[in-house]
C-alpha positions as CSV (number, residue, x, y, z in Angstrom):
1,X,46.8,-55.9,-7.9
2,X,44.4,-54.7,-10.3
3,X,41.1,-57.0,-10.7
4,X,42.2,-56.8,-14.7
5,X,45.5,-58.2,-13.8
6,X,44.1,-60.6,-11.1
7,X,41.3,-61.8,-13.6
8,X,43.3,-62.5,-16.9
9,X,42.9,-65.2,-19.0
10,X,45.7,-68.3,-17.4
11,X,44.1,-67.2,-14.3
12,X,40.5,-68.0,-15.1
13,X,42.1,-71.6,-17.0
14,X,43.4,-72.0,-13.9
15,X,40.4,-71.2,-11.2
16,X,37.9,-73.0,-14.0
17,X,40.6,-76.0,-13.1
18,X,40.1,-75.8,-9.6
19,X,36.1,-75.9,-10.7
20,X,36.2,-78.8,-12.1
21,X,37.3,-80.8,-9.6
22,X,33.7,-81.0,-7.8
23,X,32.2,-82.0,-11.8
24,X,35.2,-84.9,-11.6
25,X,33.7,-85.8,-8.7
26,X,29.9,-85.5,-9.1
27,X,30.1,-87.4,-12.0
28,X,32.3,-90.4,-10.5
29,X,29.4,-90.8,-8.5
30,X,26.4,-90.1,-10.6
31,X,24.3,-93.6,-11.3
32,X,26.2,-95.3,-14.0
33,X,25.4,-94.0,-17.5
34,X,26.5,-94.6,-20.8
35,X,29.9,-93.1,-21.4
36,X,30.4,-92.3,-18.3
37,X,33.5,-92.9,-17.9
38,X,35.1,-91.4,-21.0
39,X,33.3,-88.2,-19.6
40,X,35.4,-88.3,-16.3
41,X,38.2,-88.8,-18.2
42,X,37.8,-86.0,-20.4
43,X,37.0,-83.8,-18.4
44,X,40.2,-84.9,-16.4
45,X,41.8,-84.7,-19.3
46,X,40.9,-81.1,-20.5
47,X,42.2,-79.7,-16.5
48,X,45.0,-81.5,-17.7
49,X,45.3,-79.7,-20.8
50,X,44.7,-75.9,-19.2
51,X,47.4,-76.4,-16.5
52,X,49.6,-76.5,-19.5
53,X,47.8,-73.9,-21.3
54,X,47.5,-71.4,-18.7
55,X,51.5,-71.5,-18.2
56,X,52.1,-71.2,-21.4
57,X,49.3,-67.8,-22.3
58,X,51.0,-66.6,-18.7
59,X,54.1,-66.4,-20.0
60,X,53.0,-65.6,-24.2
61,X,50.8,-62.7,-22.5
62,X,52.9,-61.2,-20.1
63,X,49.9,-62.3,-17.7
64,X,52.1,-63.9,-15.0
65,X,50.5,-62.7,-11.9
66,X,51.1,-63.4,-7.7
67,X,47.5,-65.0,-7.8
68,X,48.4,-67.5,-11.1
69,X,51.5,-68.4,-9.4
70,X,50.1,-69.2,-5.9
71,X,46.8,-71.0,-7.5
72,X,48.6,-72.9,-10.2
73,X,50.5,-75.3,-8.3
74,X,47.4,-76.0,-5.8
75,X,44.7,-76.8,-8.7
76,X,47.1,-79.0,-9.8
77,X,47.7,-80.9,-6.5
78,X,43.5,-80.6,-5.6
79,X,42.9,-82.6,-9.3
80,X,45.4,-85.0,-9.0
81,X,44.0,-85.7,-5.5
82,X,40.9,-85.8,-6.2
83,X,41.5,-88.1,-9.1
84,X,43.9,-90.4,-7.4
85,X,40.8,-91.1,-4.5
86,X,38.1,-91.4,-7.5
87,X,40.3,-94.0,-8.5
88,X,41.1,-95.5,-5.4
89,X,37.5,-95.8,-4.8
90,X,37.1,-97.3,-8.0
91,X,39.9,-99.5,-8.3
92,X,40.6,-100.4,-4.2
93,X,43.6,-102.4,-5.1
94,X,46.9,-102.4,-3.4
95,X,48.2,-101.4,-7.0
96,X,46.3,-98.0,-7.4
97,X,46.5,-97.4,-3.3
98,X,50.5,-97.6,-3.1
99,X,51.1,-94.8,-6.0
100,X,48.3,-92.8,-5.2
101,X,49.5,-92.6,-1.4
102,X,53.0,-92.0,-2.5
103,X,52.1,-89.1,-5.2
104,X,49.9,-87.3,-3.2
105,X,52.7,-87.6,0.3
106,X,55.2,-85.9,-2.2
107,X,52.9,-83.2,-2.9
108,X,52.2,-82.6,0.2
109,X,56.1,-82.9,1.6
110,X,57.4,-81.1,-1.4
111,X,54.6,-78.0,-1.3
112,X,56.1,-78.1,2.9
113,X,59.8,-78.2,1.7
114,X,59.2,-75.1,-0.9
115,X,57.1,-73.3,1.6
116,X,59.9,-73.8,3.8
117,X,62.7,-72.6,1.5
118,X,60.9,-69.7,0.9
119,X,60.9,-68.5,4.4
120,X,64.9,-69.2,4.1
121,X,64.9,-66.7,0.8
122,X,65.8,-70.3,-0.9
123,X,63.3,-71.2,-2.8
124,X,64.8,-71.3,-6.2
125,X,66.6,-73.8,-5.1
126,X,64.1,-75.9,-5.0
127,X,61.8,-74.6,-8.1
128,X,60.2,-76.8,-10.8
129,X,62.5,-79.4,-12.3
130,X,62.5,-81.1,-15.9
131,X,62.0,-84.2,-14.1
132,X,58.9,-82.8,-12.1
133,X,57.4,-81.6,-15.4
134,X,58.2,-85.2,-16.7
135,X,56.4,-86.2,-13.5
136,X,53.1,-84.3,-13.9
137,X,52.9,-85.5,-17.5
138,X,53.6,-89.3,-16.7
139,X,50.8,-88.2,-13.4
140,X,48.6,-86.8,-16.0
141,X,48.3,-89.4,-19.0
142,X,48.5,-92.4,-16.5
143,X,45.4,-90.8,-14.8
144,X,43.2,-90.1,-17.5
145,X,43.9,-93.2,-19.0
146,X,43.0,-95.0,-16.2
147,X,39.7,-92.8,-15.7
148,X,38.8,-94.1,-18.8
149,X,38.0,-97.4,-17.3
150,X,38.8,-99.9,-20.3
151,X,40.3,-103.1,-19.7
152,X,42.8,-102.9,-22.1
153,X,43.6,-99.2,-21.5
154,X,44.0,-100.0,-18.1
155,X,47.1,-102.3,-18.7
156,X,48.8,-98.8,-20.4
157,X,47.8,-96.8,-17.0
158,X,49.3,-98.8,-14.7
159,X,52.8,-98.6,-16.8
160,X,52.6,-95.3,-17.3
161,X,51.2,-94.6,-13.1
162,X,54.1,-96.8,-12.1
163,X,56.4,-94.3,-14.5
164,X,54.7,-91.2,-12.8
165,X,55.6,-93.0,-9.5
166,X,59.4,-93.5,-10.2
167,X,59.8,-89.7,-11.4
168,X,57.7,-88.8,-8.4
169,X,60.1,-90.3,-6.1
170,X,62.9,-89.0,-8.4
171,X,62.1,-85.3,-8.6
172,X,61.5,-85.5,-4.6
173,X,64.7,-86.9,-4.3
174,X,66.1,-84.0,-6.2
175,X,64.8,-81.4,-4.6
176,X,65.6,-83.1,-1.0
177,X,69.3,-83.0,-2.0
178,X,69.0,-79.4,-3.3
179,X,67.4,-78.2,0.0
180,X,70.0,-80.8,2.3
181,X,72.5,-78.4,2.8
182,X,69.9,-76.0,5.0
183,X,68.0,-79.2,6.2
184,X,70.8,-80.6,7.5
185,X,71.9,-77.6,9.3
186,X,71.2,-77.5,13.5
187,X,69.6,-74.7,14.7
């Protein structure tokens, strides 16, 4: 691959994602200051926003690339992560620690179960769903909402992280049934 093709502009969106999560992070844990929290949330908010973007100018371009589609799915999983422990840490309540431990288990089973399909020459079969695109959305707006840190904002994040939670489960379950058939098989 050419270093034009490799450096294009979804895949910069997407690396700058991946960049920002050590700025989510840094400023979690910077001395409170005024704002501070709106900050995280924005710039939360705007990774957010580029994981959309970047898809969308990958495909608009004609700048999908091996790199864009390997890195694409991992920023997303590194900034949810990373959120979902800022906000542990800042919320260490059964109520943030339950979804953020089931979110992040399905990312992690999930990335195994597509990893594994591919081996099998499968992995369509278990490609990005409507409901997983519902998912990342409900993931993404419950998350920056609750970034924000606002009493009565936080009521809205839960609902909406408890949404995020029931599609997680739901897409998982989808793609488990899709992949059963060679799951189920004995060796």
């Amino acid at each position: 691959m050419t270093n034009k093709r490799l450096w294009n502009i979804p895949n910069i969106l997407t690396l700058m994602r991946v960049l920002l999560i050590p700025v989510l992070v840094l400023l979690a844990y910077l001395p409170t200051f005024p704002w501070q929290h709106w900050i995280i949330a924005f710039v939360f908010l705007f990774a957010a926003i580029t994981d959309w973007f970047d898809g969308y100018l990958a495909r608009a371009l004609n700048q999908t690339s091996a790199f864009g589609r390997f890195l694409d799915p991992v920023a997303d999983k590194l900034m949810v992560a990373a959120a979902l422990v800022v906000l542990v840490q800042s919320h260490p309540t059964i109520w943030i620690v339950i979804p953020a431990i089931v979110i992040i288990s399905r990312e992690i089973a999930i990335s195994a179960l597509r990893e594994w399909m591919a081996e099998l020459g499968k992995r369509a079969n278990v490609a990005v769903s409507q409901i997983g695109k519902w998912k990342t959305t409900a993931q993404m707006t419950s998350i920056t909402v609750l970034l924000v840190q606002h009493p009565l904002l936080n009521y809205l994040g839960y609902v909406l992280l408890y949404i995020a939670v029931v599609l997680t489960i739901w897409s998982m379950l989808i793609y488990l049934k899709a992949a059963w058939p060679d799951l189920s098989q004995s060796d």
